[in-house]
C-alpha positions, 0 to 999 in steps of 0.5 A: 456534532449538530443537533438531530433534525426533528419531523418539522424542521426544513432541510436546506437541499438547494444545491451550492456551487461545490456540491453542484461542481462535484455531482456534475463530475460524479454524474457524468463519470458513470458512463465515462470510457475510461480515456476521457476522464483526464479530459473530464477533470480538467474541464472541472478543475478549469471551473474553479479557476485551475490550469495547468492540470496535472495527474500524477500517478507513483510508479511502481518501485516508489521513486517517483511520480509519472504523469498520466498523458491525456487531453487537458492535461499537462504531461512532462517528465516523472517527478521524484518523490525526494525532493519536489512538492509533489512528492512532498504532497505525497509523502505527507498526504497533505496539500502543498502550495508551491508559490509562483510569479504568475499565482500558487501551484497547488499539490493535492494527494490522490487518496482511495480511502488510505491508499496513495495513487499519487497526486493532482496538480493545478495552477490558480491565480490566489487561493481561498480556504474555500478553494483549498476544500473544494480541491480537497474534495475534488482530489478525492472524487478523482482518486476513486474515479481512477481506482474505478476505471483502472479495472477497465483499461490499461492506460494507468498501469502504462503510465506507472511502469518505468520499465519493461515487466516480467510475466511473472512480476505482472501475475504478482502485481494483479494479486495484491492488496493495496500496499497501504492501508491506514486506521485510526487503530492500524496501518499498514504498508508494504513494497515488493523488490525487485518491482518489475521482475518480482516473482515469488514473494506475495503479501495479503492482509484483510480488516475483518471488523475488528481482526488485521489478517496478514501473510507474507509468502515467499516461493520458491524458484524465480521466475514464472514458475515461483509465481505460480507457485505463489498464486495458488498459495495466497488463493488457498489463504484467502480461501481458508481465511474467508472460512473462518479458518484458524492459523493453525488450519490455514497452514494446514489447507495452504500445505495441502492445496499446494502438495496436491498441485505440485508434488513434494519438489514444491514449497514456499515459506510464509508467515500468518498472522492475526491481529486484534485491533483493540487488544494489540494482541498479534498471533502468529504461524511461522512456516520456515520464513525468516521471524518478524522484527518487533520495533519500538520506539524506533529501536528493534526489540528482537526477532518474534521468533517463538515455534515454527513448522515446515514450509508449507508443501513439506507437510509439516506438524499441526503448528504451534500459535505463537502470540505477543501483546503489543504496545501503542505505537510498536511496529513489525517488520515482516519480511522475505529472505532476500532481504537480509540474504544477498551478497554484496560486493567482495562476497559478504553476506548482508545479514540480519545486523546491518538490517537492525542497524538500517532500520534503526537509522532509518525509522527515525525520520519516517512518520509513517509505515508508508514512509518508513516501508519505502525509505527502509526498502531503498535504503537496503538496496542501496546498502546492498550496492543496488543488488537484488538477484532474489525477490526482497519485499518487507510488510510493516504494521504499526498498532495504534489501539483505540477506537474508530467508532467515531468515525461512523457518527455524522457531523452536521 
């Protein structure tokens, strides 16, 4: 870090080619209807020597990487996650430079802070370490543009679907969180099943200063009306946790927000929890839900089963907090019934062995949550023969304890 700057030292605030290069597409996004900003990018990538511009957004089941159509841009067929640099960029959130005859195809990760949009690709003749940090940056300005825009138009949204969705599936998707997060002290990352017909499962989660809150929600029924159900569930949990409320009281405010809109035929099963970032110690409600796997060390310790209540619509007692102290590194798989509960082919119940099993084999070779969240989801599902008749969604998080106050110091 460089020394303070004291009252008489001058202050070089001449404006360089990079930073003039990325507040002229800063300025000019204010305004920007959201059509003309692929238009906007490849004209500034072009700046900088860059053709063949691609934008490259992950649809919704986390296979691939759909172009997103636009002036300037180079459209083309979906690019699968496995397999391509794209992908590769992705799945590791670094560059990648894919050589060609004609010069270096660079892959640079679409990130809005932690969260993975997908990833913009362009052409250059050769490429500089100066190149590769003005991309860089450049890659990051565009991922929060995108993020910006995407509440006023339906042009993103239309390129990541690969398939027609349910009414149900579009009411869960405009609920959730972004399905990544990464701290240096906790990461998170979650996928829900199937995609585009989802309708009762839901997950939430907050990083309030130093405390993760989480909830995984399963409602019952299909269709629209789990959906529903499920709407008014994670409403009364963000509700009664930006209230301060403890785990025992959002039980409490969730069950009764639900008794009073649907009567005593309706319920759903959740899980609350509560994690101290610094401590590692995670707090938890189960409410009929099916108990967290504890992983370390690519191995799964046991269940979190500890003291449960009723779903929540049943009415059930005043919940015990059960509570466990992590270690670095240990991560918990929260996950809904329809994973472990589908029968495959000849009738077999899938069960919670083979899902042991999956995720043991499968932790291994996933350096990350985002990683391992959606190779464990793929792999069930083909494990299960590509059958998904009820909602299967997972939410993993990893404790990485420590400290992020590092973060907020300035390097000069």
């Amino acid at each position: 870090m460089g020394e303070p700057i004291g009252p008489g030292d001058a202050v070089d605030r001449s404006e360089g080619f990079g930073e003039r290069l990325l507040g002229q597409l800063l300025d000019r996004a204010h305004e920007m209807p959201p059509q003309l900003i692929a238009p906007l990018v490849a004209e500034e990538v072009r700046a900088v020597g860059g053709r063949d511009i691609s934008i490259l957004l992950q649809d919704y089941a986390q296979h691939s990487l759909v172009p997103l159509p636009g002036r300037g841009l180079t459209d083309g067929e979906p690019i699968p996650l496995e397999g391509s640099p794209a992908g590769r960029a992705f799945l590791s959130e670094t560059a990648v430079e894919h050589p060609l005859d004609d010069g270096v195809r660079m892959f640079l990760p679409l990130l809005d802070g932690s969260d993975e949009i997908g990833v913009m690709a362009v052409t250059l003749d050769d490429v500089s370490d100066d190149d590769r940090r003005l991309l860089r940056r450049l890659a990051g300005l565009v991922a929060d543009m995108l993020v910006t825009k995407n509440n006023y138009t339906d042009q993103f949204v239309r390129a990541r679907r690969r398939e027609p969705m349910s009414v149900a599936a579009e009411i869960q998707w405009s609920l959730l969180p972004p399905l990544t997060m990464t701290t240096p002290q906790v990461a998170v990352a979650g996928i829900l099943e199937p995609a585009y017909n989802v309708a009762g499962d839901s997950l939430d989660y907050a990083l309030n200063d130093d405390i993760l809150h989480l909830a995984m929600i399963d409602a019952m029924g299909h269709g629209l009306n789990a959906a529903v159900l499920a709407t008014v569930a994670v409403g009364a949990y963000r509700h009664a946790r930006r209230a301060n409320a403890g785990l025992a009281e959002l039980y409490s405010f969730m069950d009764t927000a639900i008794d009073a809109q649907f009567g005593p035929d309706h319920f759903l099963t959740a899980q609350m929890m509560r994690l101290n970032t610094g401590t590692g110690r995670l707090e938890w409600v189960n409410a009929g839900h099916p108990a967290p796997m504890l992983i370390r060390d690519h191995h799964v310790i046991g269940a979190l089963e500890g003291s449960g209540t009723l779903p929540v619509g049943f009415g059930g007692a005043n919940p015990e907090i059960n509570s466990v102290r992590l270690r670095r590194g240990d991560r918990v798989l929260a996950y809904t019934d329809g994973l472990v509960e589908e029968h495959t082919t000849g009738g077999r119940l899938f069960g919670e062995e083979r899902l042991v099993a999956t995720i043991e084999r499968v932790g291994p070779a996933c350096a990350t949550v985002q990683q391992m969240a959606r190779m464990l989801s793929h792999t069930l599902l083909r494990e299960r023969g590509g059958i998904t008749s009820d909602d299967a969604s997972l939410f993993l998080i990893e404790w990485r304890g420590g400290s992020a106050d590092h973060l907020a110091h300035a390097f000069l």
